[in-house]
N, C-alpha and C positions, 0 to 999 in steps of 0.2 A: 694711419699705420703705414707704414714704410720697410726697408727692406729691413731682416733680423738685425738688433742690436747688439751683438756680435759680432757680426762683419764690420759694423760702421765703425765700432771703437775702434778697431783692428786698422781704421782705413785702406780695407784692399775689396779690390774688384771682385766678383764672381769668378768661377773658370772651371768649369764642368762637363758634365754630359749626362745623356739617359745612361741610366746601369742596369740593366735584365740580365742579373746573376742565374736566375731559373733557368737561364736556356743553357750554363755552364755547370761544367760537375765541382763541387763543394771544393776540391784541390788547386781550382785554379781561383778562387777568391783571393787566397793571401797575396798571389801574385799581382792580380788586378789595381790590389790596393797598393803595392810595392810602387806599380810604374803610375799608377795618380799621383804618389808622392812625389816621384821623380819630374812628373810632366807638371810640377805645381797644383794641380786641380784641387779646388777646396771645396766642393757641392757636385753633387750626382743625382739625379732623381731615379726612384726608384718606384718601381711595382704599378708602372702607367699603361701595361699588356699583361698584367700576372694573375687576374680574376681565377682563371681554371684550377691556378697553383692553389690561389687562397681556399679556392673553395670549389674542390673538387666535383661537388654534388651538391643539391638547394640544401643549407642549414648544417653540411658537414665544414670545417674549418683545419684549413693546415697552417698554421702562421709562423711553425720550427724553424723553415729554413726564414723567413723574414726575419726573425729574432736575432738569427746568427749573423745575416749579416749585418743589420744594423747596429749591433754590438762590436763586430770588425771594423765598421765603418768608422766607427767615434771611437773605438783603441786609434784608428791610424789619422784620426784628425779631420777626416772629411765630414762635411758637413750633407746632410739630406734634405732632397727636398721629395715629400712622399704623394707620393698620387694615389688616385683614387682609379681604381680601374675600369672605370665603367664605358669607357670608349668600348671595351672589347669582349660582347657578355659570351660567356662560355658556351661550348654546343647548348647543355642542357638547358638552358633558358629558351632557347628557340624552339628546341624540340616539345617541352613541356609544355609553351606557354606562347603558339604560334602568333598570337597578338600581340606578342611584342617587340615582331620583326615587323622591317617599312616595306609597304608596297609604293611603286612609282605610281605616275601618272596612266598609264596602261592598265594597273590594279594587280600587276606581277608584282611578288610577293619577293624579296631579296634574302636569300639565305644564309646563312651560319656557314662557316668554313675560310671568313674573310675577316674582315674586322668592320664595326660602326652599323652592324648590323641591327640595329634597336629603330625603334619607333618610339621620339621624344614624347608623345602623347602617350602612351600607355603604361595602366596604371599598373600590370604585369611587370613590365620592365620599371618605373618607380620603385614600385616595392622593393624588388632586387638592390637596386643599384641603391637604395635607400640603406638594406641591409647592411649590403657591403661596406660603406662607408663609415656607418654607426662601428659595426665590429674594430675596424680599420683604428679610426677616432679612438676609442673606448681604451684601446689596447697600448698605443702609440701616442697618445697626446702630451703623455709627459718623458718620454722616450728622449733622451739627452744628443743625438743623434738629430734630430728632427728639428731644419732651421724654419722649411717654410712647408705648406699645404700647396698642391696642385689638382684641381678635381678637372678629371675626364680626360681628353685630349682633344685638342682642335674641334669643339662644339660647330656643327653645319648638317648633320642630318636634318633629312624629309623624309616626310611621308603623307600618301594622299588616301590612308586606308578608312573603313568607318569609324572606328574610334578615332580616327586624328578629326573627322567630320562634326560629332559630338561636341570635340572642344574646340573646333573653330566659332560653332556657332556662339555655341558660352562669349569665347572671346569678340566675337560681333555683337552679340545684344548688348557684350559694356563697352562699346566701341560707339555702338550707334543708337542703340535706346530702343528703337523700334523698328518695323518692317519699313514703315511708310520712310523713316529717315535713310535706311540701308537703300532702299529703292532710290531714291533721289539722290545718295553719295556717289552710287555706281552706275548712276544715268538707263536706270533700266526698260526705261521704255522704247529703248534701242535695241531692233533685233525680237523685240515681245518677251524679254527677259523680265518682266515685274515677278517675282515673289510673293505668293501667296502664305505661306509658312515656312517658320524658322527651317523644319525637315526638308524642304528642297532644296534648301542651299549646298555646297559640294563643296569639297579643293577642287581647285581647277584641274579637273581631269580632261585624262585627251579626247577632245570635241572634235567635229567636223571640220570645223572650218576655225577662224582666230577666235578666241576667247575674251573674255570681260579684262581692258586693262585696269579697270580697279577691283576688281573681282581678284585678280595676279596679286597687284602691289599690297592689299588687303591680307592676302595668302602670305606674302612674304615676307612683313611685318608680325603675324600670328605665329608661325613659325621661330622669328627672332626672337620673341617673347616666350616661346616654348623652351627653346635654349638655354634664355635666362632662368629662367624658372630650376630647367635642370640642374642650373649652378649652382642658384639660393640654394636650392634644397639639399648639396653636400656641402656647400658652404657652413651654413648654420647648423647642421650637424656636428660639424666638427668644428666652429665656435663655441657650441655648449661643450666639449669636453678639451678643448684648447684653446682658449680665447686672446692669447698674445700672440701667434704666431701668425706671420701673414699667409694670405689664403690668394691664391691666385690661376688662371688656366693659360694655357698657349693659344694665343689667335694667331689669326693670319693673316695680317697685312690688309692688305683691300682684296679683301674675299668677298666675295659675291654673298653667301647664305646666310651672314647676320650682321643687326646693325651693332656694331661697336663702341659707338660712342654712346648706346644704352647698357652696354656690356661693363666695359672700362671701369664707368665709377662701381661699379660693385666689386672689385677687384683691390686689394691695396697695395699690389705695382702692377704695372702694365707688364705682360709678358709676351714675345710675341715671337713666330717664326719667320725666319726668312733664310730662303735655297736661292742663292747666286746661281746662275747660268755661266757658266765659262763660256757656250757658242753663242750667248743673246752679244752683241756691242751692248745692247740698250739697258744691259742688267744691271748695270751697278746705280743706273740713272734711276732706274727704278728700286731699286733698295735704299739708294738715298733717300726718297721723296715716302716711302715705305719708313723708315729708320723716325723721317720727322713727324709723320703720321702716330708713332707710338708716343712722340713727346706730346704731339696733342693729344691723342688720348687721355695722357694722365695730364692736362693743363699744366705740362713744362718741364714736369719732373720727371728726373731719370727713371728708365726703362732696365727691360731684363729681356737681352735675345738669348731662350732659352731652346731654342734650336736654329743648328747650321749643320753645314756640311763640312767635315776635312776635304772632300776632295770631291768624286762623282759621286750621284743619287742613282736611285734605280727604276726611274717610275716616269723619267722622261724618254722618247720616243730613242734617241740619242745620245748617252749618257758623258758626254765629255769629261773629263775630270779637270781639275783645277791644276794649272800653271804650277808650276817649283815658286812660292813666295806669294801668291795669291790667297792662301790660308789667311795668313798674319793679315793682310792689306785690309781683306774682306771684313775682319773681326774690327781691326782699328777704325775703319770705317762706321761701322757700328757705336763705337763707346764714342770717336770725336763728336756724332749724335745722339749723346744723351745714354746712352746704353751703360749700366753701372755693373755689367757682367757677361760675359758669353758662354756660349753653352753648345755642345754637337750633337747630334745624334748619328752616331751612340758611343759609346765608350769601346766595345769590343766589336768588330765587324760578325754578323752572325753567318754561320755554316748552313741552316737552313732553314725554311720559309720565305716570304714573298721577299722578304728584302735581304735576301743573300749577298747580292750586289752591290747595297748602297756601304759607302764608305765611314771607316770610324775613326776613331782617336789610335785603337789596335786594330789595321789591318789582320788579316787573315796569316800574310806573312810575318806578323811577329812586330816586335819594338823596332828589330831591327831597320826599321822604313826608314825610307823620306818623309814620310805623312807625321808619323808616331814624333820625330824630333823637330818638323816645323811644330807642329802640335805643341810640343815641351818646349820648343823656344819660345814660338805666345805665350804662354804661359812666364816665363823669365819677361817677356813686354807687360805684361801687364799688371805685375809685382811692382813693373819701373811705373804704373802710370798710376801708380795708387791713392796719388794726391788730388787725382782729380774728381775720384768717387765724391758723388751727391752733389758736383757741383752741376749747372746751369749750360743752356746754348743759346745766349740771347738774340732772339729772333726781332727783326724789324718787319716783314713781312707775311702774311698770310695766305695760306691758299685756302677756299672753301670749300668741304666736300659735305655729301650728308646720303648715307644708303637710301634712304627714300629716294631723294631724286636721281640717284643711280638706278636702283630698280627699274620707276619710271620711265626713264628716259628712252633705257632698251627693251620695250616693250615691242611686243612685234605690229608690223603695219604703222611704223612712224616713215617719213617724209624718206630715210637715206638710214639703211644698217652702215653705212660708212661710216658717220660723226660720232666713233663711239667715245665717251666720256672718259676712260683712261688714258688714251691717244691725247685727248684734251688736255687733262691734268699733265700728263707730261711735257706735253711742249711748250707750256704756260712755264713749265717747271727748268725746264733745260738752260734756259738764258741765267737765270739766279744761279746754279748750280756751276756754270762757267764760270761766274763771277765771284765766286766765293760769296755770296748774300744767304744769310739764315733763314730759311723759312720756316712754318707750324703750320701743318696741317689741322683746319676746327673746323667744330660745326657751325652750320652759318646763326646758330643762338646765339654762340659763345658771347663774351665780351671783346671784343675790337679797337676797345680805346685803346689799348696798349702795342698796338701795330701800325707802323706810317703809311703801308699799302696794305690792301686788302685785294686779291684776286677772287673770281668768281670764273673759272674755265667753262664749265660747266653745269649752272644749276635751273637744270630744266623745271623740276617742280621746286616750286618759294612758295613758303605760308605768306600771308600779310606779315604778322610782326617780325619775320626775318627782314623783309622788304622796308617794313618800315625803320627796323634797326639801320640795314644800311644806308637810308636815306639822311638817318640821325648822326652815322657814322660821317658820310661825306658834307653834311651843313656843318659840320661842327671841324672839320680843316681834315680831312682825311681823304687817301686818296684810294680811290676805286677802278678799278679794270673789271669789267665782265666781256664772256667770253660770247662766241655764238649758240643761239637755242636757249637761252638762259630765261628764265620769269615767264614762261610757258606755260603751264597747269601750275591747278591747286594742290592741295593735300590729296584729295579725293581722283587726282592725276586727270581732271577734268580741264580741258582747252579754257584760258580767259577768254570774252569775246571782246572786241575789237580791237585795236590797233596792239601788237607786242612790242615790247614786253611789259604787260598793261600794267604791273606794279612795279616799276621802277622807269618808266617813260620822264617821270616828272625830272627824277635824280640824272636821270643816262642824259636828256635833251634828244630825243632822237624816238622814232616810230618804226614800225612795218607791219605789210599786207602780206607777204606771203614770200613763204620760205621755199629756195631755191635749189632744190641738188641739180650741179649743171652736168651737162650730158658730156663735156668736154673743161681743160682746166680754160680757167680766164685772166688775163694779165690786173695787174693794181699799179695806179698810179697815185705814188706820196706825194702831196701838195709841198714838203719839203724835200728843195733836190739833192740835199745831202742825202735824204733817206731811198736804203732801196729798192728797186723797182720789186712788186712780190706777184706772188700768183695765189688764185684760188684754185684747190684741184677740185675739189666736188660740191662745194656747199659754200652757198651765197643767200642773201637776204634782200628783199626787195625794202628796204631803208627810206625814210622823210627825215630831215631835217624839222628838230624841232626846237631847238633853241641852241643847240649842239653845232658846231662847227668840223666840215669835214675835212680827218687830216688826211684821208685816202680815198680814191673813188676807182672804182672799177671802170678801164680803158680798153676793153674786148668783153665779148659774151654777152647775152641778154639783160645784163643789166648795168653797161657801159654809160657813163656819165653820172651813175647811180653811186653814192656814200657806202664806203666799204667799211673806211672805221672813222671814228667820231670823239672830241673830247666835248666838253660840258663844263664850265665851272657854276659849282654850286654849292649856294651859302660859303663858307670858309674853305674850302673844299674843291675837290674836283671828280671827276668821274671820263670813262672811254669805254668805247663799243665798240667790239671787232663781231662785224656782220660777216665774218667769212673763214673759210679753213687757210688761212695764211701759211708760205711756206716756213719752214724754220727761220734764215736771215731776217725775214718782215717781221718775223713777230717777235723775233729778240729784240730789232731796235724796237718797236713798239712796249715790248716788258720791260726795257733798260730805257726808253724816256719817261717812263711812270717811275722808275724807282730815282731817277733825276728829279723829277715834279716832288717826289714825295721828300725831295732833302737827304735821303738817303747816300751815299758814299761806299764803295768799294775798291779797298786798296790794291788790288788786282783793276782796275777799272778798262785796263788793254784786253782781258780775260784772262783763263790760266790756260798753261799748256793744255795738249790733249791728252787727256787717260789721268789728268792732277786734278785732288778734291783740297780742297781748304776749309776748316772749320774752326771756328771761336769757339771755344767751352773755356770756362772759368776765363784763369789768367793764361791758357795756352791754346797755339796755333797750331791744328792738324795739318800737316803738309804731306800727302799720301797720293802715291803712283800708283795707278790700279792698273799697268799697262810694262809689257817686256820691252820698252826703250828708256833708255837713260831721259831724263827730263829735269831742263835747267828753267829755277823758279826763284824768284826776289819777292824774300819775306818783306812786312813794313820795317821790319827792325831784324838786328841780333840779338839771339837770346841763347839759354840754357836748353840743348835737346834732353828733354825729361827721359828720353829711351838709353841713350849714353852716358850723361852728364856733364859731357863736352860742350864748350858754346860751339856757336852754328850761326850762318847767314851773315849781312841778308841775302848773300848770293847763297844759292843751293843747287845742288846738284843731287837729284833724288836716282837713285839706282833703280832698274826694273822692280818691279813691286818693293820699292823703299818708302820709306817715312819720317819724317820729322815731327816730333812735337817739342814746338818753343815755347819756354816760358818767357812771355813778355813784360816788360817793366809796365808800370802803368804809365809813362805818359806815351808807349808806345800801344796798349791797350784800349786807353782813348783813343789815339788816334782810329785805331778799326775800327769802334766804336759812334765814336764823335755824333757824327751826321745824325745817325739812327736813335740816337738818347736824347738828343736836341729835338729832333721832328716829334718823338713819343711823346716827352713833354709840352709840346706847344698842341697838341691834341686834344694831351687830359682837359 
């Protein structure tokens, strides 16, 4: 199932927002709906914070004002997409039914008067949130207004209360089968932690001193599966009373509180949030790498960003707002990765409650905005770019992630809180993103033959068959990069013993004894003196050559003479080791001679300007300025700007937050191409 067959015939993109009509008086709807038509918007989600509306009191029901406007909504042509409110359960739920609000780790109990206030374990709050959906379903499923289903909002609640302790255990006896198995996954005869009965076991509550790291990552995982669980259960609910429409929730990007690539397939489009930082530099580089993560999610298919921001949020420390032209950049950015809609939050800027602040599609001052008409002119772009919905961004590259070994990795009492794994993925990620190269973020199960590089930034915990997949991946003509700290622990987030990284040592050619956070940076010397010179700031590896040849070696610090990075050729294939936190320069040419090894090609191959992203979807080239300086960029060809209709290039001159999208002929489409469709097939 895929996005409603409605939009698709239609071939036009998404273009919406949340709409929380309840917080306005019934006279200003017709309006509302007035300036969606004008600002193009064809989908709004509705009633994703409106529980208290719905249902005043437990079993009383007010659904008049929902009726009215989803009836307005489909007179004026907008399409819904309907939530389930259960992110936000009403006072009385709390008050009635204190078990089914979350306590932390402390055993403080988190109160009603906020939102997300539930405890995913309880069966109080099940019930409810069970109710409400049923009713919701029962009412609405054939409701002509209603494109697609959204249950909850941004699913990452915890809680460490006793009933959440109940069903951890459940969830461990099917995990681990027995006591004596649980006691050996979690190493418990460290510290005099053995388990004698199921009843002793806890959430990781606050302890004296560190706590069990598989005891955590164990937690972390049961919790993720509570999530899911809370999604099946409005899922299928409103399958049995609507069974064609797609069913889908909002994540968030690489959020820490659940694993997603167990989320995702239950979903039938990926939907997902992401808030640009106007003061980060680093934000858009992270949205990118963010944007490609949602394509892996759904294995390739386009996505749905069903929140952004028009302008500031309210909920960071400093709330910057967005640049005159940054709106549009931000959005285009999104769909030349994959994204077959956009969507804000919210449609009307609200007068009061916690997010007074945060910006909408209708400021506070009216239509009459700057916000309100960039807004409405996205809208007019993305009418122009309707040709592109459901197509493809064919990626030659991979990055691996997997929340387990994220979990893992940052657990506390590891070697350096320095090396954190985001940092990692990004800077593995920054040179590709220069270079206009497409990447998919997967899991390291996925399937890999269809990718000429495969990166590994960061995978502290590898089961065996990931390890041995990539072993299969790289004998069979495939190229591998892993990063430092990588093939570390098991599942069980238990240390391999001897030499690291003891399940891919054969694949990488290369060893080590013992991981280095240095107390000062240390200089690297590339054995090529084209390449150049790099540094380590924090973290180095004490490295062996093991069939591996070193292309870098540490020239200062304690482990000066010592292999810093390393390639391998193996079976048809090849592989490299970066044993160290390299600066940016090092490790772009080291990610840009792997994607050389791997056959790959990028017609940008000098880089792009700074603040210019480049992207291939279907037959057209994203050419997008994320940055307030004019920036001159040479397409591979001239083509048709699909925003204009005007040809364009190859020279271009992109204005502060400008955009090009070319349509390319094909044999200038090969050409981007070429390398990367050549290398994939000599793989399979």
């Amino acid at each position: 199932m895929t996005f409603p067959p409605n939009f698709a015939e239609q071939g036009s993109l998404f273009f919406g927002a949340d709409y929380n009509p309840e917080q306005w008086p019934e006279e200003v709807w017709p309006q509302d709906i007035a300036l969606m038509q004008d600002a193009g918007i064809n989908l709004v989600t509705v009633g994703v914070f409106s529980w208290a509306q719905l249902e005043p009191e437990e079993g009383r029901w007010n659904f008049g004002w929902l009726d009215r406007i989803l009836d307005l909504l489909h007179d004026g042509g907008i399409r819904v997409d309907l939530a389930t409110p259960t992110a936000s359960p009403p006072p009385w739920l709390g008050h009635r039914y204190p078990g089914s609000l979350p306590q932390d780790a402390d055993g403080r109990t988190l109160w009603y008067g906020s939102r997300n206030q539930f405890n995913p374990s309880s069966s109080a709050y099940r019930r409810a949130a069970a109710s409400v959906t049923e009713a919701l379903a029962r009412r609405y499923g054939s409701h002509p207004a209603v494109a697609m289903w959204h249950v909850g909002n941004e699913l990452g609640q915890v809680s460490f209360d006793d009933e959440t302790a109940h069903a951890f255990r459940g969830w461990l006896q099917k995990r681990h089968g027995s006591l004596e198995e649980l006691n050996a996954a979690w190493g418990t005869a460290f510290w005099s932690q053995r388990y004698s009965s199921w009843e002793e076991i806890l959430p990781p509550r606050r302890a004296p001193y560190i706590g069990n790291p598989a005891q955590a990552l164990d937690f972390k995982r049961f919790t993720s599966d509570e999530l899911l669980s809370l999604y099946r259960l409005q899922r299928d609910i409103i399958r049995r009373h609507d069974p064609e429409k797609p069913v889908t929730t909002n994540l968030m990007g690489f959020f820490p509180g659940a694993d997603y690539f167990s989320l995702a397939p239950e979903t039938d489009v990926v939907a997902n949030d992401w808030y640009t930082d106007p003061a980060d530099p680093g934000s858009r580089e992270l949205g990118a790498l963010t944007h490609d993560l949602c394509r892996g999610l759904g294995s390739g298919r386009p996505w749905l960003l069903l929140e952004s921001a028009t302008s500031a949020v309210n909920w960071r420390s400093h709330n910057v707002p967005k640049a005159p032209g940054a709106l549009r950049i931000d959005a285009l950015s999104a769909v030349a990765r994959g994204a077959d809609g956009i969507c804000f939050f919210q449609f009307r800027q609200s007068a009061a409650g916690a997010e007074r602040f945060h910006s909408a599609v209708v400021p506070l001052a009216g239509a009459d905005t700057r916000v309100y008409r960039e807004t409405a002119a996205l809208g007019k772009s993305l009418r122009a770019l309707a040709p592109v919905t459901g197509t493809g961004v064919p990626a030659s590259v991979a990055i691996l992630f997997d929340w387990d070994s994220w979990w893992a990795a940052e657990e506390s009492a590891r070697p350096s809180e320095r090396l954190r794994v985001m940092d990692q993925m990004l800077s593995f990620y920054r040179p590709l993103l220069r270079h206009g190269i497409a990447v998919e973020v997967v899991h390291p199960g996925s399937d890999l033959s269809r990718f000429a590089l495969v990166l590994a930034p960061n995978l502290f915990l590898l089961r065996a068959a990931h390890a041995e997949a990539l072993e299969e991946y790289a004998a069979a003509g495939g190229a591998f990069l892993a990063g430092p700290f990588t093939g570390v622990a098991d599942e069980n987030a238990r240390l391999a013993t001897g030499r690291f990284p003891a399940l891919l040592r054969r694949c990488l050619g290369v060893s080590g004894e013992e991981w280095v956070p240095l107390a000062k940076p240390a200089a690297v010397a590339f054995a090529s003196p084209a390449a150049p010179a790099g540094t380590a700031y924090f973290w180095a590896e004490d490295l062996r050559l093991d069939g591996a040849r070193a292309l870098a070696c540490f020239s200062s610090g304690p482990l000066a003479g010592k292999p810093a990075l390393t390639h391998h050729p193996y079976g048809s294939g090849q592989a490299w080791y970066v044993g160290a936190d390299l600066d940016d320069a090092a490790l772009s040419a080291v990610v840009m001679d792997a994607v050389a090894a791997a056959g790959i090609t990028s017609v940008f191959s000098g880089g792009l300007p700074d603040d210019v992203e480049a992207v291939h979807r279907g037959q057209w080239l994203f050419l997008l300025n994320h940055g307030g300086v004019r920036r001159s960029v040479r397409a591979p060809a001239a083509g048709t700007d699909l925003l204009t209709g005007h040809r364009a290039g190859p020279d271009l001159e992109l204005e502060p937050y400008g955009a090009v999208v070319l349509e390319l002929s094909g044999s200038a489409r090969n050409n981007v191409n070429d390398e990367t469709i050549r290398t994939t097939h000599e793989i399979h």
